[in-house]
N, CA, C and O atoms as CSV, one atom per row, in Angstrom:
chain,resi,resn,atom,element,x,y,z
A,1,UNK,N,N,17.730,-8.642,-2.022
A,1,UNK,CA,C,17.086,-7.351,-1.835
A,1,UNK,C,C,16.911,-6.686,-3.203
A,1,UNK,O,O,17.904,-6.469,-3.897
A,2,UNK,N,N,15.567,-6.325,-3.652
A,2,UNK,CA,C,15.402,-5.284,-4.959
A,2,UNK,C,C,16.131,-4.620,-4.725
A,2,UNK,O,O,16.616,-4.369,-3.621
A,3,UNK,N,N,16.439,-4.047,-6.075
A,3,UNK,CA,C,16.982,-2.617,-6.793
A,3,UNK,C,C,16.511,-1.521,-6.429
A,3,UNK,O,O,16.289,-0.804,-7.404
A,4,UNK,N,N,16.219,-0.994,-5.336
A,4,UNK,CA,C,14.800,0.331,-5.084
A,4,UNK,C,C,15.139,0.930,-3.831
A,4,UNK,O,O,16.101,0.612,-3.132
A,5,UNK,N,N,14.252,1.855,-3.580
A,5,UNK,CA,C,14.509,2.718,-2.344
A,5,UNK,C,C,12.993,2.141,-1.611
A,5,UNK,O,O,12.211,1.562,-2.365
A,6,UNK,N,N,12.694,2.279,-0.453
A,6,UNK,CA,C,11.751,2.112,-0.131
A,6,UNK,C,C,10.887,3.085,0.155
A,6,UNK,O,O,9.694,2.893,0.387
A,7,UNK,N,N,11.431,4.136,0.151
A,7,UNK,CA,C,11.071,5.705,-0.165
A,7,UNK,C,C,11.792,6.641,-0.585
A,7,UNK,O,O,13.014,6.505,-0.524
A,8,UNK,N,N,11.228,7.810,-1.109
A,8,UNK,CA,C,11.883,8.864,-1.420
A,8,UNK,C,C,11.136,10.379,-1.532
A,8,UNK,O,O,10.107,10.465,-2.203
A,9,UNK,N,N,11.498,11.160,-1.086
A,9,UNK,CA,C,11.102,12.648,-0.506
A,9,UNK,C,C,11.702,13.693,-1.832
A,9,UNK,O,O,12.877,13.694,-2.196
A,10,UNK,N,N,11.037,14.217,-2.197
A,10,UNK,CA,C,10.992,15.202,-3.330
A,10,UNK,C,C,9.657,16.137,-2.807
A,10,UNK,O,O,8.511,15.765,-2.555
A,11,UNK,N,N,10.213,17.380,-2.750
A,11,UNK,CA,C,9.606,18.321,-2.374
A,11,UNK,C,C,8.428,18.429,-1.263
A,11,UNK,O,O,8.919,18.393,-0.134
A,12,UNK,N,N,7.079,18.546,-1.258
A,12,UNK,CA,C,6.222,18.060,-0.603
A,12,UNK,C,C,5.608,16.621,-0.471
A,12,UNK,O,O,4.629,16.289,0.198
A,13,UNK,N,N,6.388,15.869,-1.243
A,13,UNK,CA,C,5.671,14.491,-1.576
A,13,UNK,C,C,6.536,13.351,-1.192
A,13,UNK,O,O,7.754,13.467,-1.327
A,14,UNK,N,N,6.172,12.588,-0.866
A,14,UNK,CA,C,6.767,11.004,-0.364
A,14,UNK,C,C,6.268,10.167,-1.195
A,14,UNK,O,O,5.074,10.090,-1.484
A,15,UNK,N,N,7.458,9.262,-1.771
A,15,UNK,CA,C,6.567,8.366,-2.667
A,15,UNK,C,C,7.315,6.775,-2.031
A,15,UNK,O,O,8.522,6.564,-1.916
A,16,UNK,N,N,6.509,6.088,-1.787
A,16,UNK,CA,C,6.275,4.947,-1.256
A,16,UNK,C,C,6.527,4.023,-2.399
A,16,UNK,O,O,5.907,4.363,-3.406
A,17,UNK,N,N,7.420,2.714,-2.564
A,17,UNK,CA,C,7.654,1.882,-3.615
A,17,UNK,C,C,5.913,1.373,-3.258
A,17,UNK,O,O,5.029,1.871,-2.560
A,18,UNK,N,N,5.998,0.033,-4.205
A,18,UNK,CA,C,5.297,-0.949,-4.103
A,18,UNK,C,C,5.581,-2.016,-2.949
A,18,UNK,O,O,6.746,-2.292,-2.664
A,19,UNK,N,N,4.902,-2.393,-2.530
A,19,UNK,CA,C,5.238,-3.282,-1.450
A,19,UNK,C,C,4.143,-4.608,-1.528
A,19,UNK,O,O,2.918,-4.506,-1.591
A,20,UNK,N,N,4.988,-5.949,-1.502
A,20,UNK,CA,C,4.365,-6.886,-1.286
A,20,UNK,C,C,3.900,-7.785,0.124
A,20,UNK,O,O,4.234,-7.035,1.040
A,21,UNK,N,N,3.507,-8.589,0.522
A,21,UNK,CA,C,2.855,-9.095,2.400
A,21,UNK,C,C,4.097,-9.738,2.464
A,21,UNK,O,O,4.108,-10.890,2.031
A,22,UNK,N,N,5.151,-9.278,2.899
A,22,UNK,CA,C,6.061,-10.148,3.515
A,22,UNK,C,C,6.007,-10.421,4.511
A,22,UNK,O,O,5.415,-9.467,5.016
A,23,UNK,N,N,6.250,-11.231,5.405
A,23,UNK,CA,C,6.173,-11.471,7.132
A,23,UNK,C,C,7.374,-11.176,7.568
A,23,UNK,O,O,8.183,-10.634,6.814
A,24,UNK,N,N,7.706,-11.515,8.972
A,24,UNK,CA,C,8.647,-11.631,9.416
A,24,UNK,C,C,9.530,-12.235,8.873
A,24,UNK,O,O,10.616,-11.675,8.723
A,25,UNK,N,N,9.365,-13.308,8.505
A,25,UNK,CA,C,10.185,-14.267,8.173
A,25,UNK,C,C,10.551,-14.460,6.485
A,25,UNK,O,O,11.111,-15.456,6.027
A,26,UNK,N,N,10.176,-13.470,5.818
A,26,UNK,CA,C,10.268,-12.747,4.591
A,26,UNK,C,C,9.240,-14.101,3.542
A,26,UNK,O,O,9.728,-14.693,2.580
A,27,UNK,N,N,8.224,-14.251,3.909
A,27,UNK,CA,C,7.278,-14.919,3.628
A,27,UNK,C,C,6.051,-14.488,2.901
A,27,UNK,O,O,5.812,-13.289,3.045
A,28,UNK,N,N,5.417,-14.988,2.338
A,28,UNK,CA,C,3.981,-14.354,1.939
A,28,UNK,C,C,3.078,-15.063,1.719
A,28,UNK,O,O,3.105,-15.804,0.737
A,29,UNK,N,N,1.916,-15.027,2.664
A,29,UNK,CA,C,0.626,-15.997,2.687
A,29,UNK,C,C,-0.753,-15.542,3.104
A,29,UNK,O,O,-0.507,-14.337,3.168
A,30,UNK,N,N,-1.563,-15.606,3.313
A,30,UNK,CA,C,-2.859,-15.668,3.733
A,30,UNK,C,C,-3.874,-15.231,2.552
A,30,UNK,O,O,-3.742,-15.825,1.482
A,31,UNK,N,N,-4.841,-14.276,2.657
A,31,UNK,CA,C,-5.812,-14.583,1.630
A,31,UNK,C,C,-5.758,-12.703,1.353
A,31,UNK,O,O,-5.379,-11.967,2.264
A,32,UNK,N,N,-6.091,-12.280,0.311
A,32,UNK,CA,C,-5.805,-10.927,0.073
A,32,UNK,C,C,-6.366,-10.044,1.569
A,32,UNK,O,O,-5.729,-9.089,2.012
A,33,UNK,N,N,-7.280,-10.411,2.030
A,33,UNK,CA,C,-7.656,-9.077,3.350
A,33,UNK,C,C,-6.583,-9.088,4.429
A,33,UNK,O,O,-6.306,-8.142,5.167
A,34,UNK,N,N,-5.916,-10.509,4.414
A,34,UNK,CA,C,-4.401,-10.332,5.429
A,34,UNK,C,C,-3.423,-9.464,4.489
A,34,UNK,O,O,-3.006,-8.313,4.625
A,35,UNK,N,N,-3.246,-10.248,3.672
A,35,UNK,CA,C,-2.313,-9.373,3.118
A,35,UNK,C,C,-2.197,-7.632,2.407
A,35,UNK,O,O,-1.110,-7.147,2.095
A,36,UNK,N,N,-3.310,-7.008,2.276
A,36,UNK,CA,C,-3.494,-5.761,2.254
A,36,UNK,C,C,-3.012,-5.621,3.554
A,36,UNK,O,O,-1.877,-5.268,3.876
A,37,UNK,N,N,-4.171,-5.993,4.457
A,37,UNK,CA,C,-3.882,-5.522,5.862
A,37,UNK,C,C,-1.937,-5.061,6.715
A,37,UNK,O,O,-1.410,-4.231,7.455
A,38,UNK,N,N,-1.553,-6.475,5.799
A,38,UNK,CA,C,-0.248,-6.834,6.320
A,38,UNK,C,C,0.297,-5.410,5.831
A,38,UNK,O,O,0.793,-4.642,6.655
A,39,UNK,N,N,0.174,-4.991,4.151
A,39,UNK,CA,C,1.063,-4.528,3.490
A,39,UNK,C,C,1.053,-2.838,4.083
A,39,UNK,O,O,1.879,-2.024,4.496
A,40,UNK,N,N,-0.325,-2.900,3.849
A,40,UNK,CA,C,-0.240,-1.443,4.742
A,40,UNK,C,C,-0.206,-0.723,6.265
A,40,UNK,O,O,-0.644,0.380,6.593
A,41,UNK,N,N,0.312,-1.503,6.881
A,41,UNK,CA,C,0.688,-1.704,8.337
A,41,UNK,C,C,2.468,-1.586,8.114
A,41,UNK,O,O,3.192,-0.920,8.854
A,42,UNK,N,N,2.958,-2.417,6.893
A,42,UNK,CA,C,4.551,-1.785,6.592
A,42,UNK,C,C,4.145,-0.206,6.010
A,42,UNK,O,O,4.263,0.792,6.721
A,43,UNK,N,N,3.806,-0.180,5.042
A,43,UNK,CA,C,3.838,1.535,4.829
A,43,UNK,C,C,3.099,2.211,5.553
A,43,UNK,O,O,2.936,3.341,5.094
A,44,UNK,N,N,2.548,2.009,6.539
A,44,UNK,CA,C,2.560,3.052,7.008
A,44,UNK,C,C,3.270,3.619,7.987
A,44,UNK,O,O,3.263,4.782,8.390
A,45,UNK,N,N,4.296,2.061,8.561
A,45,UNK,CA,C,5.281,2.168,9.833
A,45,UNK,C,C,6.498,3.565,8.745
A,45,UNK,O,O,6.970,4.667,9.025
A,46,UNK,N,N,6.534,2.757,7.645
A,46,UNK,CA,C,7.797,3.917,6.489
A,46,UNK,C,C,6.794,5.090,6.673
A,46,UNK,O,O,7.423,5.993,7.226
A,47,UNK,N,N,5.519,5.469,6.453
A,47,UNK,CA,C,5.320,6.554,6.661
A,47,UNK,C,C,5.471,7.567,8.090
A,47,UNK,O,O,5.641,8.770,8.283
A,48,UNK,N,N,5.347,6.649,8.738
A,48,UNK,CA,C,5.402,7.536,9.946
A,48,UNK,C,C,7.126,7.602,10.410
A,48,UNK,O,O,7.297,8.425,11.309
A,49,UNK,N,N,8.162,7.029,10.049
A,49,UNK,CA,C,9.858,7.325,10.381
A,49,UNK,C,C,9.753,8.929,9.336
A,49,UNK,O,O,10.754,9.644,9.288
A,50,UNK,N,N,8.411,9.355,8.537
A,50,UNK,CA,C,8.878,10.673,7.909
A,50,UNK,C,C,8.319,11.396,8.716
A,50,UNK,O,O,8.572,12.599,8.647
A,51,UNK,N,N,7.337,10.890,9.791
A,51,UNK,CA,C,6.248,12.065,10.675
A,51,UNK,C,C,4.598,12.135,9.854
A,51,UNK,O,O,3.572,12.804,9.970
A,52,UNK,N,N,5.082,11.049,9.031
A,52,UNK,CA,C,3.379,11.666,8.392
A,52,UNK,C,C,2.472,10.213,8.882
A,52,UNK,O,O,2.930,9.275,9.534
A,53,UNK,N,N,0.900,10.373,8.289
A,53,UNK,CA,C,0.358,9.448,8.987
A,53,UNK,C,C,-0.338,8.753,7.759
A,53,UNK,O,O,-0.143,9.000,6.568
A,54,UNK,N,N,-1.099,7.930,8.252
A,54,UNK,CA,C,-2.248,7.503,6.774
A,54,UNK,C,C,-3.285,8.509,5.991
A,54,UNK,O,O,-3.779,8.561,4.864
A,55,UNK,N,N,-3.350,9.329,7.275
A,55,UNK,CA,C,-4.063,10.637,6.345
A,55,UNK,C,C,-3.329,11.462,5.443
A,55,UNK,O,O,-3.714,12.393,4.737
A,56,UNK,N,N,-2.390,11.036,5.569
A,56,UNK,CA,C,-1.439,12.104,4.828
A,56,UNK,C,C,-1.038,11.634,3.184
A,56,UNK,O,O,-0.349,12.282,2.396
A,57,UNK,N,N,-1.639,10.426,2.973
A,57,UNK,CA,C,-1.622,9.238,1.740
A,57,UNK,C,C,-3.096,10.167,0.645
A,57,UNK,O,O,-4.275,10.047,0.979
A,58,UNK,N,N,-2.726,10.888,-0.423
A,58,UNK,CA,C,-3.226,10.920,-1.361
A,58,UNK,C,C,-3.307,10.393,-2.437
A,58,UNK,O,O,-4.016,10.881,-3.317
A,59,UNK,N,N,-2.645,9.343,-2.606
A,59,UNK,CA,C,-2.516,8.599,-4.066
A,59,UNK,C,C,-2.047,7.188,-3.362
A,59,UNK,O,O,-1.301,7.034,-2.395
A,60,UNK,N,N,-2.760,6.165,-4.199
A,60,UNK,CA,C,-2.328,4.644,-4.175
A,60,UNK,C,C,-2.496,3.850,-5.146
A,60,UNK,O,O,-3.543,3.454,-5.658
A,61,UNK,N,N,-1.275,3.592,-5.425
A,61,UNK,CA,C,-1.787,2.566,-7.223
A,61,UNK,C,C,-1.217,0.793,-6.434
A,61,UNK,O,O,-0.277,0.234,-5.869
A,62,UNK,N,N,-3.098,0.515,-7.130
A,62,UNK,CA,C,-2.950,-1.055,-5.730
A,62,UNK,C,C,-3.007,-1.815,-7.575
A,62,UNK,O,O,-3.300,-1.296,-8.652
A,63,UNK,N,N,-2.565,-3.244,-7.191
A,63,UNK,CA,C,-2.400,-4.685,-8.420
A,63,UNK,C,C,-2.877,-5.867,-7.691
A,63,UNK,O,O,-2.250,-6.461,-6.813
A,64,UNK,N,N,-3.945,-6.127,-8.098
A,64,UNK,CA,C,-4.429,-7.098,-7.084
A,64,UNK,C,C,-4.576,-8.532,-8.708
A,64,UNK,O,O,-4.652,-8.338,-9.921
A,65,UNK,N,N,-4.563,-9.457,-8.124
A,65,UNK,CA,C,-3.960,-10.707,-9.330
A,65,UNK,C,C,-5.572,-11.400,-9.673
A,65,UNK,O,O,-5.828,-12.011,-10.710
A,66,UNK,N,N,-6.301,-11.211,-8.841
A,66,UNK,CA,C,-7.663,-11.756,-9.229
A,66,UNK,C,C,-9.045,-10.646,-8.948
A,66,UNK,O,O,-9.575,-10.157,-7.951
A,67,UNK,N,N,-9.259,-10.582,-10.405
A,67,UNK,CA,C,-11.060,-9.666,-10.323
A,67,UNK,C,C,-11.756,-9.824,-8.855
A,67,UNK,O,O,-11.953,-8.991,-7.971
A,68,UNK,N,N,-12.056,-11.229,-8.940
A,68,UNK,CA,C,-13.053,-11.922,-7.938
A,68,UNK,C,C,-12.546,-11.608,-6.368
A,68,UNK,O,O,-13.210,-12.005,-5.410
A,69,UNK,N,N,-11.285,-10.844,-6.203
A,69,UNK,CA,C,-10.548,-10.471,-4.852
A,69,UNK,C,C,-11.038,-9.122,-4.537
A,69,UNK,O,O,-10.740,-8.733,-3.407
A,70,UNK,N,N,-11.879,-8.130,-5.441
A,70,UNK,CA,C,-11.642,-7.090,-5.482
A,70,UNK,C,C,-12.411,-6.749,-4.178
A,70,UNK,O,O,-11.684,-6.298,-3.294
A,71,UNK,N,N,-13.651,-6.862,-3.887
A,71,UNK,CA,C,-14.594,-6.366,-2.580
A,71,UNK,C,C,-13.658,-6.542,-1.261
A,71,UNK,O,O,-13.219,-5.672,-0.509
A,72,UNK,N,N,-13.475,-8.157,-1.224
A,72,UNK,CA,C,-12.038,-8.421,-0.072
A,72,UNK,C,C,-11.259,-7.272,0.239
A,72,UNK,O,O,-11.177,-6.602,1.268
A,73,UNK,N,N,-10.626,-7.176,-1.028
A,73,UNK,CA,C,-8.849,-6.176,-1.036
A,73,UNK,C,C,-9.519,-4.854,-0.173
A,73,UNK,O,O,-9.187,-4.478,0.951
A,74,UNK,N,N,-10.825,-4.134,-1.284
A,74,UNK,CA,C,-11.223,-3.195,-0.872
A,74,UNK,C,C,-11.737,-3.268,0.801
A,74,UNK,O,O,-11.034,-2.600,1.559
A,75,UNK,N,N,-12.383,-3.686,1.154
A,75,UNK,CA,C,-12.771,-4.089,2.748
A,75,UNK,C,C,-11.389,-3.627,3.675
A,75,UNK,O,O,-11.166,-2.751,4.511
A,76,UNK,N,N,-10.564,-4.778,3.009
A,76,UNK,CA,C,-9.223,-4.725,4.060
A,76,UNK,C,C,-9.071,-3.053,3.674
A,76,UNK,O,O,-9.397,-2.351,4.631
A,77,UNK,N,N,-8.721,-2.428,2.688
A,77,UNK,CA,C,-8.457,-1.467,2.039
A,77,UNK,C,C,-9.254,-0.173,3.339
A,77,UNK,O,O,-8.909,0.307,4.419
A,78,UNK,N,N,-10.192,-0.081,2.607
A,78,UNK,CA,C,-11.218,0.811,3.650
A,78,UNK,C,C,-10.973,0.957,5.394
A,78,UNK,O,O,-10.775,1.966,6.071
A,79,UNK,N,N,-11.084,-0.566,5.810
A,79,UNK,CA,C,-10.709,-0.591,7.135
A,79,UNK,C,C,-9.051,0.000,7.420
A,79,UNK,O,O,-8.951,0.659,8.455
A,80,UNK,N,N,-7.891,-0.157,6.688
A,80,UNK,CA,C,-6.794,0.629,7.280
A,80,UNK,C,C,-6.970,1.749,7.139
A,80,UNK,O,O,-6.457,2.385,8.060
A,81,UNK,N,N,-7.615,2.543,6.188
A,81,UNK,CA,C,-7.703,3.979,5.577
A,81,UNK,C,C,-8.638,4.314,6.885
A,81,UNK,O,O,-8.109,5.209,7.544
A,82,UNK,N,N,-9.664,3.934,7.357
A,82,UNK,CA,C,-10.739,4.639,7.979
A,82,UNK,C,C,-11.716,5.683,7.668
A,82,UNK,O,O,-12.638,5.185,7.022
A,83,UNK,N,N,-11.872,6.882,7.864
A,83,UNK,CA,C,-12.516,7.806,7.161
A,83,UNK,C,C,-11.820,8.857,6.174
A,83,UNK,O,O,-12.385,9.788,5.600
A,84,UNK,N,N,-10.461,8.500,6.103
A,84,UNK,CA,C,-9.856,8.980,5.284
A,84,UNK,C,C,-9.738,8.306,3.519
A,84,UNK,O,O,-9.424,7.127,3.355
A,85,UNK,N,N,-10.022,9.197,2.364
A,85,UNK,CA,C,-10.241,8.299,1.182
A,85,UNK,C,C,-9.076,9.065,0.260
A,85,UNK,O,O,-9.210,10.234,-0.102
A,86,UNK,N,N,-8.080,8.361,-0.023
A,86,UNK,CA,C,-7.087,8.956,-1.083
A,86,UNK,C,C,-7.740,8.186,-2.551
A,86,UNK,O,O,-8.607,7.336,-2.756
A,87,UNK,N,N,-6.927,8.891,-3.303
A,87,UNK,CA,C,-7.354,8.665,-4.268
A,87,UNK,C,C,-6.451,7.158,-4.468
A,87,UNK,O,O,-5.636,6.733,-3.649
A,88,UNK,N,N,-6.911,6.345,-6.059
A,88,UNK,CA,C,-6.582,5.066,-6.053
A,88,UNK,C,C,-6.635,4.489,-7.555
A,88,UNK,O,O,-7.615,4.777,-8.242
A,89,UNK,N,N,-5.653,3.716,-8.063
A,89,UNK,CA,C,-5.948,3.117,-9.402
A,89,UNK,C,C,-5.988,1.783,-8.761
A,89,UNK,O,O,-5.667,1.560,-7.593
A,90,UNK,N,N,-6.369,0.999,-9.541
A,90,UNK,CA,C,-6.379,-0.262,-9.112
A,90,UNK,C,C,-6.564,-1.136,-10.247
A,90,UNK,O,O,-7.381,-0.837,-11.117
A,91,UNK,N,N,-5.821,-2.270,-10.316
A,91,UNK,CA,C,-5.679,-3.063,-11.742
A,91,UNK,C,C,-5.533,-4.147,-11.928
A,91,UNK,O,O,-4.370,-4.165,-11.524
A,92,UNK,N,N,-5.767,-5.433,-12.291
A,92,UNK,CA,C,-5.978,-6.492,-12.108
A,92,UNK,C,C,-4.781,-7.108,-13.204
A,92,UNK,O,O,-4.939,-7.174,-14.423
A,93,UNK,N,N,-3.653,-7.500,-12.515
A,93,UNK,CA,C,-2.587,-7.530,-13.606
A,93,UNK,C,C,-1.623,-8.939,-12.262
A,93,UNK,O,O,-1.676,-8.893,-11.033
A,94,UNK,N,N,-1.005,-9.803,-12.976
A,94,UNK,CA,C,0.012,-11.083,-12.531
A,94,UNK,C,C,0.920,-10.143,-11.916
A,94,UNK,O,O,1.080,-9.034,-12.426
A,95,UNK,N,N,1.650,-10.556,-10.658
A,95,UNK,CA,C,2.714,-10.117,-10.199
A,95,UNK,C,C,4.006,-11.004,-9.878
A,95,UNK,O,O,4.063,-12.234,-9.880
A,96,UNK,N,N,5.123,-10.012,-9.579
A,96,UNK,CA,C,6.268,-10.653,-9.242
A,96,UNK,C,C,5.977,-11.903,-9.138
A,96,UNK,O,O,5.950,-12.736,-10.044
A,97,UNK,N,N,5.627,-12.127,-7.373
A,97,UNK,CA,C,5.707,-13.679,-6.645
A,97,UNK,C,C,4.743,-14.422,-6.771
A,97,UNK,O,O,3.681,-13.848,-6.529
A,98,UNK,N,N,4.623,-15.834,-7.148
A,98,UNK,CA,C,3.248,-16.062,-7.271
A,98,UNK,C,C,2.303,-16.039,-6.234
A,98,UNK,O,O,1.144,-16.249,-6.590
A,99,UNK,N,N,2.546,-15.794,-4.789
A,99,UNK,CA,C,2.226,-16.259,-3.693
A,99,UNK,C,C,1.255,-14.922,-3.069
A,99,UNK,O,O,0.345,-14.757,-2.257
A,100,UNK,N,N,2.182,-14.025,-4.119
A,100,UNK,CA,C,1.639,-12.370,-3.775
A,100,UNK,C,C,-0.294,-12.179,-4.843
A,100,UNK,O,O,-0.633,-12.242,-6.024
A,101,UNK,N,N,-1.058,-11.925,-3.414
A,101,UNK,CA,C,-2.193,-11.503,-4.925
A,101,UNK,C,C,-2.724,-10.265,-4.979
A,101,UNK,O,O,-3.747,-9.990,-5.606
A,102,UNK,N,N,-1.545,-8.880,-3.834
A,102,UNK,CA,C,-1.891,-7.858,-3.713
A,102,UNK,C,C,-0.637,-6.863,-3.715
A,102,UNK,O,O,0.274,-7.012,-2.901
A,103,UNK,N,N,-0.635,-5.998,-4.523
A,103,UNK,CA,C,0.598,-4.811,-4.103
A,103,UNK,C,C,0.389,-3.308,-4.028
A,103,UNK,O,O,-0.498,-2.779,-4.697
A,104,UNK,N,N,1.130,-2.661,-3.288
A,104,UNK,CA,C,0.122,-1.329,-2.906
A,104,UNK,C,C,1.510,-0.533,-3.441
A,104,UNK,O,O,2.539,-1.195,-3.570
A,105,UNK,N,N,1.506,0.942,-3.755
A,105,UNK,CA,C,2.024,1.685,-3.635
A,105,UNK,C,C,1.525,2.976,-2.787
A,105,UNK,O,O,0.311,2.984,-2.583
A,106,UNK,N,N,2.188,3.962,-2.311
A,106,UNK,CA,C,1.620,5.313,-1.835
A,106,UNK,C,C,2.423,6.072,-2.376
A,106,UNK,O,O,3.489,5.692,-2.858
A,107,UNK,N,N,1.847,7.731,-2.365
A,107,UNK,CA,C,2.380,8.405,-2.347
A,107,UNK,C,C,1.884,9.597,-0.962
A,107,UNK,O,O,0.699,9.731,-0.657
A,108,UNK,N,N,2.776,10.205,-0.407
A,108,UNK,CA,C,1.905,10.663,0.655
A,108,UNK,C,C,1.998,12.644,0.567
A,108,UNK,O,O,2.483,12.886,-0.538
A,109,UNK,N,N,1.821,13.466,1.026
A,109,UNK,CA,C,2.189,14.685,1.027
A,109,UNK,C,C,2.545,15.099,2.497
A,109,UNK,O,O,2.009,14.472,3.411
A,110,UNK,N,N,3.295,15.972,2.740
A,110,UNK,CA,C,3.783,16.722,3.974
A,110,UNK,C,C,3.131,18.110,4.064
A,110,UNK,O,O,3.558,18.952,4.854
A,111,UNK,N,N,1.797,18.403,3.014
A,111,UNK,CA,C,1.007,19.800,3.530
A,111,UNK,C,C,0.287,19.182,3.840
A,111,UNK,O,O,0.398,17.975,4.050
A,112,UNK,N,N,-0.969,20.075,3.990
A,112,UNK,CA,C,-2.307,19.937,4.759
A,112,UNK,C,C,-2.983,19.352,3.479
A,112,UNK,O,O,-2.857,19.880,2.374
A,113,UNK,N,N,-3.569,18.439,3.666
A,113,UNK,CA,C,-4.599,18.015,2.689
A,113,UNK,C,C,-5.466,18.587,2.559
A,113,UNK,O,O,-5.689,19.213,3.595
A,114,UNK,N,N,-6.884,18.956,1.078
A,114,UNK,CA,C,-8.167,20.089,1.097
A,114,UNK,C,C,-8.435,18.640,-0.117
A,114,UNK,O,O,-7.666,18.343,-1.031
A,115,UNK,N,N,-9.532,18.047,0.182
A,115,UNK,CA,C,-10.653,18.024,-1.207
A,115,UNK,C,C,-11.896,18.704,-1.611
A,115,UNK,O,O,-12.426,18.432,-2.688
């Protein structure tokens, strides 16, 4: 088990580690649109044990391991978000596992969101 919290609550804000597609079976496979899909289906289950939802996600710093993944990631990306758009860095940088070719972070808020 990492060194980390898997969340943490400071004032109005929730900040969500990074999270990689683990499965059940503490595994990681399929092609980046599973695994976004996968990853943010865990944060958002951690988001909601605080009461908040995916709308409630203003910030996400995503690491995706290949350029050529990026439309994919985004697709999967878009489809969990829905009509909701937080803001987002996104960076094309090697990670931890080799198996991993996507990692998300959030941060979420507990007010009302305004853009």
């Amino acid at each position: 088990m990492p060194h980390l919290s898997p969340a943490i609550k400071t004032g109005s804000l929730l900040f969500l580690s990074g999270q990689l597609a683990f499965d059940e079976n503490g595994e990681i496979h399929g092609d980046i649109e599973a695994q976004t899909a996968l990853i943010l289906a865990h944060q958002f289950k951690v988001l909601a044990e605080y009461g908040l939802s995916p709308e409630s996600v203003v910030k996400t710093g995503v690491w995706i391991t290949e350029r050529n993944n990026f439309q994919k990631f985004d697709g999967a990306f878009a489809r969990a978000f829905g009509d909701h758009l937080p803001t987002r860095s996104t960076v094309v940088s090697e990670l931890a596992l080799k198996e991993a070719l996507v990692e998300i972070d959030l941060v979420a808020s507990f007010e009302a969101l305004t853009r």
